[in-house]
C-alpha positions as CSV (number, residue, x, y, z in Angstrom):
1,X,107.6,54.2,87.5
2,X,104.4,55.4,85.9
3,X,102.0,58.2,86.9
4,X,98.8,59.8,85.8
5,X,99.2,63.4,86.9
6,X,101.8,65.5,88.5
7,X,100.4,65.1,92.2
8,X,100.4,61.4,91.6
9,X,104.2,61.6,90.4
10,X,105.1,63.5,93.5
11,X,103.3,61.3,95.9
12,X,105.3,58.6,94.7
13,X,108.8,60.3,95.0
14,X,108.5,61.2,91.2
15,X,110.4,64.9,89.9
16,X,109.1,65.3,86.5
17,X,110.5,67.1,83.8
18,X,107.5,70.1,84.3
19,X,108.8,70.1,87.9
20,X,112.4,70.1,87.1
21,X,111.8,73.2,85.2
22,X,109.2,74.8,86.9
23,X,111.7,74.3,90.4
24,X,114.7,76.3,88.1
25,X,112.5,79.3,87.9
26,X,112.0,79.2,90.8
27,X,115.6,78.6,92.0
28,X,114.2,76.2,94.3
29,X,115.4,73.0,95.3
30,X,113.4,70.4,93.3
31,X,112.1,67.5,95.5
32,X,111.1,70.8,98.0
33,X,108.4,71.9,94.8
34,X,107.5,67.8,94.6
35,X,107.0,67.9,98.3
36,X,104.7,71.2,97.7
37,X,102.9,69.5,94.7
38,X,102.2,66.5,96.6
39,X,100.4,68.1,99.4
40,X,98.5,70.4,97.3
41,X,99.9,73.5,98.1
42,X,101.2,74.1,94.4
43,X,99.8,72.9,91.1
44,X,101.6,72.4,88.2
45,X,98.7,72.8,85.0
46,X,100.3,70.6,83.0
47,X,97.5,68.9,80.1
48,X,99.6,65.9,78.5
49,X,98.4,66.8,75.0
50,X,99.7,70.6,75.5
51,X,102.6,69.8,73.7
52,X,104.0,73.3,73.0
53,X,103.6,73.8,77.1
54,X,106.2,75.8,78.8
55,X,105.1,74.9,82.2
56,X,104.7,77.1,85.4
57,X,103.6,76.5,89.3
58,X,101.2,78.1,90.8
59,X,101.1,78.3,95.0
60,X,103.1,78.3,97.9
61,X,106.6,80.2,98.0
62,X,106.3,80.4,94.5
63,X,105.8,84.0,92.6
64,X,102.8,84.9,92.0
65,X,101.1,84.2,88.8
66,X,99.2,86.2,86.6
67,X,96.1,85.0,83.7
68,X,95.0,86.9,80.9
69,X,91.4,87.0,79.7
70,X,90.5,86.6,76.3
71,X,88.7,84.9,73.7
72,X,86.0,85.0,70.5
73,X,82.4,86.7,71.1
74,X,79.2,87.6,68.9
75,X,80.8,90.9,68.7
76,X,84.5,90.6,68.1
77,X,84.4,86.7,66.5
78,X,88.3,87.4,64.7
79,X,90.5,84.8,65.6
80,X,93.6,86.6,64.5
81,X,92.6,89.6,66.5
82,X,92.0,87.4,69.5
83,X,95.7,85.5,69.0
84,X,97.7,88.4,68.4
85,X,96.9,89.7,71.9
86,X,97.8,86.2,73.4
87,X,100.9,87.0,71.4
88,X,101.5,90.1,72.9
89,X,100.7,88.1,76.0
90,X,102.9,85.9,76.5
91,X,105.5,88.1,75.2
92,X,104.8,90.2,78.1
93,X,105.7,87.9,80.5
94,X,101.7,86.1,81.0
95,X,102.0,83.0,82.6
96,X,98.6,82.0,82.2
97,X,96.5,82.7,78.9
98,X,92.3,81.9,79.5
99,X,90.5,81.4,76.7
100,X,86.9,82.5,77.6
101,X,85.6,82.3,73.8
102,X,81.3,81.3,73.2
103,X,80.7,82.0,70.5
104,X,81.7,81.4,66.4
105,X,84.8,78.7,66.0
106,X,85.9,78.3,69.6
107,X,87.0,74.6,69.4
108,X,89.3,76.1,66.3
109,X,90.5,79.1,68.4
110,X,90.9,76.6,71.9
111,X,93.1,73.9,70.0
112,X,95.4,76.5,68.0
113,X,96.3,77.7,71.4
114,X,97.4,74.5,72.8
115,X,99.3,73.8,69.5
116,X,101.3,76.9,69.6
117,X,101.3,78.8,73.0
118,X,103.4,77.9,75.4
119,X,101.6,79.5,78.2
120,X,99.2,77.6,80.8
121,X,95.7,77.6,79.5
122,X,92.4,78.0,80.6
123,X,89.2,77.2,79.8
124,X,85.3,77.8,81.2
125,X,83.2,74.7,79.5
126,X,80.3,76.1,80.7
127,X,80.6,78.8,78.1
128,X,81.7,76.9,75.2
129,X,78.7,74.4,75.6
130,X,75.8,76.7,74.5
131,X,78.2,77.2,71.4
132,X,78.8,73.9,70.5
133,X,75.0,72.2,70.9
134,X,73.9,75.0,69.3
135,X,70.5,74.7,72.0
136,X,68.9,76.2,74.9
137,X,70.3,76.5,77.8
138,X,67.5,74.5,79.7
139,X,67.9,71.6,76.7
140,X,71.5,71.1,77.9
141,X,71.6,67.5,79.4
142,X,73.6,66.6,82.5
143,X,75.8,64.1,80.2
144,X,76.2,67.0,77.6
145,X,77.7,68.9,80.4
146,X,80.3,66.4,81.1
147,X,80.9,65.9,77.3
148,X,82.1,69.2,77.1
149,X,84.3,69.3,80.0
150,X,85.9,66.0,78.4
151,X,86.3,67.8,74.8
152,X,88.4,70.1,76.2
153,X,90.4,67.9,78.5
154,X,91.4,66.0,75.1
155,X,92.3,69.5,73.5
156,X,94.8,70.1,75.7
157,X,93.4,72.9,78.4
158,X,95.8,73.0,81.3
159,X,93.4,73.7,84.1
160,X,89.4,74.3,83.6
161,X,86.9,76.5,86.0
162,X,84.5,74.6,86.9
163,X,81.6,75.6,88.7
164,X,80.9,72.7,91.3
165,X,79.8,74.8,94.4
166,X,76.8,76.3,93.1
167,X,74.9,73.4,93.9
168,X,70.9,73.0,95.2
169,X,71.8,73.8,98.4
170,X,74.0,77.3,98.0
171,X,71.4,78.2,95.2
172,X,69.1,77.9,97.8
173,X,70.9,79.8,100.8
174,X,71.8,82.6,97.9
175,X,68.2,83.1,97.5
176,X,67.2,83.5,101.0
177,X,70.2,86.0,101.4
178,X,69.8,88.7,98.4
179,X,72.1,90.2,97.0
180,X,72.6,93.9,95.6
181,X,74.3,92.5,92.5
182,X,73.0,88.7,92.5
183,X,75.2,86.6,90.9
184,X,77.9,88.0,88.5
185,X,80.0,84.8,87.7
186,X,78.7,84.1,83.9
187,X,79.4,80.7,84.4
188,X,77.8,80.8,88.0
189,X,74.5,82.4,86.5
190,X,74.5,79.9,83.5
191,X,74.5,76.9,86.2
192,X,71.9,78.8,88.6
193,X,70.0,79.3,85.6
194,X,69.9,76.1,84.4
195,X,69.3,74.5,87.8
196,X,66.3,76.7,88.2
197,X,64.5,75.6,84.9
198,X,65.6,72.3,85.0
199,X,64.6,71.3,88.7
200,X,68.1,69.6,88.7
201,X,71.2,69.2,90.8
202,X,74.4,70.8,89.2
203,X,75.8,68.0,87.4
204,X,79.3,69.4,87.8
205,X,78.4,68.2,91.4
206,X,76.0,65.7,91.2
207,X,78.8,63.6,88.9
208,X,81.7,65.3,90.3
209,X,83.7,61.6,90.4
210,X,83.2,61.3,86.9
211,X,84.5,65.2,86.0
212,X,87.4,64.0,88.6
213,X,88.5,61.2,86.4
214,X,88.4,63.2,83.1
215,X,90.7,65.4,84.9
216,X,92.9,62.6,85.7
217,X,93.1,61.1,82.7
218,X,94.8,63.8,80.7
219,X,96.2,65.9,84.1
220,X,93.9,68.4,83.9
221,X,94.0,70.9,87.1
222,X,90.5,71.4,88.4
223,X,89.7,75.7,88.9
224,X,87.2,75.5,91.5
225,X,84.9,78.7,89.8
226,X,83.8,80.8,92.7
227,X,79.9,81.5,91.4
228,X,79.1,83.3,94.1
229,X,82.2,85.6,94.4
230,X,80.9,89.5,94.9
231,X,80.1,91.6,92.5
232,X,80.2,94.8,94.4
233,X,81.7,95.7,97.6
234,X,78.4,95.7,99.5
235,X,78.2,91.5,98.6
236,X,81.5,90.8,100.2
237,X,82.1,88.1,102.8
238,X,78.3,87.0,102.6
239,X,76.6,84.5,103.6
240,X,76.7,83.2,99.0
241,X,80.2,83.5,99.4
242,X,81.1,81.7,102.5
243,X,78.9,78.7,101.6
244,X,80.4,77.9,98.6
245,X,83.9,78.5,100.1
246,X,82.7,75.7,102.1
247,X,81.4,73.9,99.4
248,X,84.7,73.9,97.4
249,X,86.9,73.1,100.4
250,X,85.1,69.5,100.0
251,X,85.4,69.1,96.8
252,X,89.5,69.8,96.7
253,X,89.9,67.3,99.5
254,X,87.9,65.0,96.7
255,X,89.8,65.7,94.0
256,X,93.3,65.3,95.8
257,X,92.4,62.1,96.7
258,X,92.1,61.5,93.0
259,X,95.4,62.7,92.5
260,X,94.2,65.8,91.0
261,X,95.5,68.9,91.1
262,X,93.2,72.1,92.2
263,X,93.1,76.0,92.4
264,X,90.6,77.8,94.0
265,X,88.8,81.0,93.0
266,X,88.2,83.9,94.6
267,X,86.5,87.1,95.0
268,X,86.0,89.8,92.5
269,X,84.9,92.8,94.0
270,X,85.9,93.5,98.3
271,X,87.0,96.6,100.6
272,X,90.3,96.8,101.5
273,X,89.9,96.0,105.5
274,X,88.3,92.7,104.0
275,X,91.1,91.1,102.0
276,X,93.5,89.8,104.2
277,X,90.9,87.8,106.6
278,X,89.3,86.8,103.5
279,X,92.7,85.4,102.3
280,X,93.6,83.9,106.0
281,X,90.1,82.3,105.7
282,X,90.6,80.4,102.2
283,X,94.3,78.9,103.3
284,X,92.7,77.5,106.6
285,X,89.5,76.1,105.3
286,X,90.9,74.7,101.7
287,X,94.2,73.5,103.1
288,X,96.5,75.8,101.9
289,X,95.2,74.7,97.9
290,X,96.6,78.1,95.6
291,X,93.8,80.6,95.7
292,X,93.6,82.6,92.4
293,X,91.5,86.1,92.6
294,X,90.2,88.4,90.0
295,X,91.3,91.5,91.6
296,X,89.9,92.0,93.5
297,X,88.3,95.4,93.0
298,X,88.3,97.4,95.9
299,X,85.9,99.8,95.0
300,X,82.9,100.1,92.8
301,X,83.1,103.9,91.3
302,X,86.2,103.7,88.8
303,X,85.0,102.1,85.4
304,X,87.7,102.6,83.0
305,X,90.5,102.3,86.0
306,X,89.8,99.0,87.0
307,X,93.3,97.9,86.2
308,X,93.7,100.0,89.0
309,X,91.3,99.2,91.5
310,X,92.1,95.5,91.0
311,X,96.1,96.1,91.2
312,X,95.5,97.4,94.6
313,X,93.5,94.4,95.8
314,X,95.4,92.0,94.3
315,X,98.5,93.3,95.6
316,X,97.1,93.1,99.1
317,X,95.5,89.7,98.4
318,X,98.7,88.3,97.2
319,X,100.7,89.4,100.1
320,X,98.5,87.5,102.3
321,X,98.3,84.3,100.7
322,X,97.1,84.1,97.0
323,X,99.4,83.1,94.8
324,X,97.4,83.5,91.4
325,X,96.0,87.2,90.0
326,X,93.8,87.3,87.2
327,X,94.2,90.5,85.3
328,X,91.2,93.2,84.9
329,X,91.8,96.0,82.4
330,X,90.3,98.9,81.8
331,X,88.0,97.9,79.9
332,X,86.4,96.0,82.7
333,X,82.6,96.4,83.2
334,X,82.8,97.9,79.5
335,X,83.3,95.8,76.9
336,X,85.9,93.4,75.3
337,X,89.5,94.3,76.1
338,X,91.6,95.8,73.0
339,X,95.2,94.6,72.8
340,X,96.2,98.2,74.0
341,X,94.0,97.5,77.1
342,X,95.3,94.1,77.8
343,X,98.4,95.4,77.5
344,X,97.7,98.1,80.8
345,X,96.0,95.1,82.5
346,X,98.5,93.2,82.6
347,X,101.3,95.8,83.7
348,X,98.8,96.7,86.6
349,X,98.6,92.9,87.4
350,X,102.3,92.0,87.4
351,X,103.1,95.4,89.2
352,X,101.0,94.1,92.1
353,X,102.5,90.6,91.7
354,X,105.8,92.0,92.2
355,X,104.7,93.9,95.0
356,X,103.5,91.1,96.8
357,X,106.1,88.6,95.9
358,X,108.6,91.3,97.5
359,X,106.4,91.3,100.8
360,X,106.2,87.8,101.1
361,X,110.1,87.1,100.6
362,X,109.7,85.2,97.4
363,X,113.4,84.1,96.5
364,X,114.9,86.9,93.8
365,X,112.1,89.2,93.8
366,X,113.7,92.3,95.7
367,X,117.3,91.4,93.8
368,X,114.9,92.9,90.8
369,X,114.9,96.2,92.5
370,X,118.5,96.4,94.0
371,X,119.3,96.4,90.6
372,X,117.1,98.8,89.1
373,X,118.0,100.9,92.0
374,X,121.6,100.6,91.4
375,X,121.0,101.4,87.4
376,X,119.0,104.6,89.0
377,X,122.4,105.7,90.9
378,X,124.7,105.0,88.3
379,X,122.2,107.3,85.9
380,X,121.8,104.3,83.1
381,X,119.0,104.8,81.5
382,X,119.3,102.4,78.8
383,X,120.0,99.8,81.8
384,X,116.6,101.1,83.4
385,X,114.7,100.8,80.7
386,X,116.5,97.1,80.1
387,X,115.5,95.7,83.1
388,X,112.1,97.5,83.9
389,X,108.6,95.9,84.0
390,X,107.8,97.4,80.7
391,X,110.6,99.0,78.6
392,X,108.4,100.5,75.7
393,X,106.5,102.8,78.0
394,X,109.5,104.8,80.2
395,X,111.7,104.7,76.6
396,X,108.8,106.7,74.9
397,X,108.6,109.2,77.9
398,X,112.4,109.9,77.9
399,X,112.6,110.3,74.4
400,X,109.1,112.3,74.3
401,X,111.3,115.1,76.3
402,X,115.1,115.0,75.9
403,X,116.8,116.9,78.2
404,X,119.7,119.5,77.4
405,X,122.7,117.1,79.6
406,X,122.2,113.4,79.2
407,X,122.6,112.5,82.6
408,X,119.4,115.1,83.9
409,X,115.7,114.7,83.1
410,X,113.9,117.1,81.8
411,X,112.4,117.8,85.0
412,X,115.3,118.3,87.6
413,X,118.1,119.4,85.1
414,X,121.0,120.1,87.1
415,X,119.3,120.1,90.5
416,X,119.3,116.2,89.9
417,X,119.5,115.0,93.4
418,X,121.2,111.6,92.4
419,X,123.7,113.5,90.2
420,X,124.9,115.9,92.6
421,X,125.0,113.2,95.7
422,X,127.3,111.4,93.3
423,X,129.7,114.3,92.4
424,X,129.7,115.7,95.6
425,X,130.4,111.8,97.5
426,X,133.3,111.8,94.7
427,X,135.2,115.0,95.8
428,X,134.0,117.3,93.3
429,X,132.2,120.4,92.6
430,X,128.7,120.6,92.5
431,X,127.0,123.5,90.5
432,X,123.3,124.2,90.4
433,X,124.0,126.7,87.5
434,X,124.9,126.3,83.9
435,X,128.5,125.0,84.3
């Protein structure tokens, strides 16, 4: 039986080979994922010319996810620079690579990646379009817009944020609502821009059936861009925010009745008493669709730690229902990530992935622990570092200060409580002093 995209395939009773796989790492029972697909309630990003594609689901009972930011700009425009870090990426353990290049060779930089990475990626056309018409932003035509969207569909993008819900109508509530921070989706702005000198409708919206059946034709899953997500913690849950929500909980039901696959996005910036009603809210009004956040940040006054900031919101935000974290490094707010800082983004991120995958009872996630736990008891460092989130970082620390008996660290020596508890459970002596 044929199909066009992997919802279609698992309305009709379909597992495909993407599922079959995805469903192993998951150690779920396959037609249970197909059932999850076909509702909506997990996407599978799987672009039929991303050949090199080693396909992951994003959603329900599945772990959560994490995406990498990176990509070519006016001010770092090397390509090898930019690859090595998706590299360095995947390598550790990125499920999602986002490729948010504009300016310089993009289309080289966006086709190279769905040659030879294996990981899901993501593009924002928005961005890429300025680049490739080479024109202003207000000279952009509504068919131009589409054209874009298409050329990347046929390069082989798994899933593309698009920014449908910042239409006439939410442009025109965000104005009668102000902001402290306006509008800090660059993709957002771009369309509100354009909309405003134009006189327009978004044609993301206005043509939405047509951008559906791109999407359709090569399987491309639709990232419902969240332009008015908050940009500081004063914005959050506003009236911007809400409306679009609204906006974008129509537009999946549109799409899934084109048999295309969606994600949602989700704030940036949002106290911590906000997050889980936030989350709650998204599952009820989207229909359970994966919600995929960037952070977010729970508080405004730590550039340079907003891998932190965002670990602890996405943490929380994963426990309670999204099921896809986009990585912030510290770099955040700054300037463009360095392959050092992506490399402390994305431990933050997959720290607070694991975290929330353990509070949600996601199958094999605390069995990660018991056994790190276990190596911890037994005094195996070499199994620790084995087996840990990142083994490069807590190898460099032990050897950084070797202690005088291999079986202490340098700060506990013989008062080593796990030491002595194991001697001591075993019948034998146990000696604070030099023995």
């Amino acid at each position: 039986m044929e199909y066009t995209t992997q919802m279609d395939a698992a309305r009709k009773g379909i597992c495909t080979r993407e599922m079959k796989i995805v469903a192993e790492k998951e150690q779920m029972d396959v037609n249970e994922l197909r059932k999850l697909v076909a509702e909506g309630k997990v996407a599978i990003p799987a672009n039929k010319n991303h050949k090199a594609l080693d396909p992951n689901g994003v959603g329900f009972a599945l772990k959560t996810k994490i995406n990498v930011n990176l990509g070519i700009s006016r001010d770092c425009k090397d390509l090898d620079v930019e690859y090595e870090k998706v590299q360095k990426a995947v390598e550790m353990g990125a499920e999602s690579i986002m490729d948010l290049s504009n300016y310089g060779k993009t289309r080289e930089f966006r086709t190279r990646l769905t040659k030879e990475c294996p990981a899901i990626i993501g593009t924002v056309p928005i961005y890429d379009a300025v680049v490739y018409y080479h024109k202003a932003l207000k000279d952009i035509t509504a068919k131009e817009w589409l054209d874009v969207a298409r050329m990347h569909a046929q390069d082989g993008v798994d899933f593309m944020t698009i920014h449908c819900g910042m239409n006439r109508d939410t442009a025109k509530r965000f104005k009668a609502n102000k902001r402290l921070t306006n509008i800090v989706s660059r993709g957002g702005s771009m369309m509100f821009a354009w909309m405003e000198m134009t006189g327009n409708e978004n044609p993301f919206y206005e043509y939405y059936d047509e951008l559906l059946d791109i999407c359709r034709e090569y399987d491309v899953t639709i990232s419902l861009g969240d332009a008015c997500r908050p940009g500081c913690i004063e914005d959050a849950t506003d009236i911007a925010q809400i409306e679009e929500l609204v906006k974008l909980a129509e537009l999946t039901k549109r799409a899934w009745e084109k048999d295309v696959q969606v994600i949602i996005e989700g704030p940036g910036h949002m106290p911590l008493d906000q997050i889980e009603a936030n989350m709650r809210l998204q599952q009820q009004i989207c229909h359970g669709a994966p919600f995929y956040v960037l952070g977010p940040l729970v508080t405004d006054v730590a550039p340079g730690y907003d891998h932190i900031t965002s670990a602890i919101g996405g943490a929380i935000a994963a426990t309670y229902g999204a099921s896809f974290l986009c990585y912030v490094t510290p770099a955040e707010h700054l300037r463009l990530p360095t392959l050092d800082d992506m490399k402390e983004g994305i431990i933050a991120s997959k720290i607070a992935a694991h975290a929330a995958d353990i509070a949600k009872g996601v199958k094999g996630a605390k069995q990660w622990d018991y056994e790190m736990s276990k190596a911890r008891k037994e005094l195996d460092w070499n199994k620790m570092f084995d087996i840990c989130l990142d083994p490069e970082k807590p190898r460099a620390y032990r050897a950084s200060s070797v202690p005088e008996k291999e079986d202490t660290c340098s700060m506990c020596g013989n008062m080593c409580a796990m030491r002595n508890m194991n001697r001591i459970l075993d019948g034998e002596i146990v000696s604070i002093f030099d023995e």
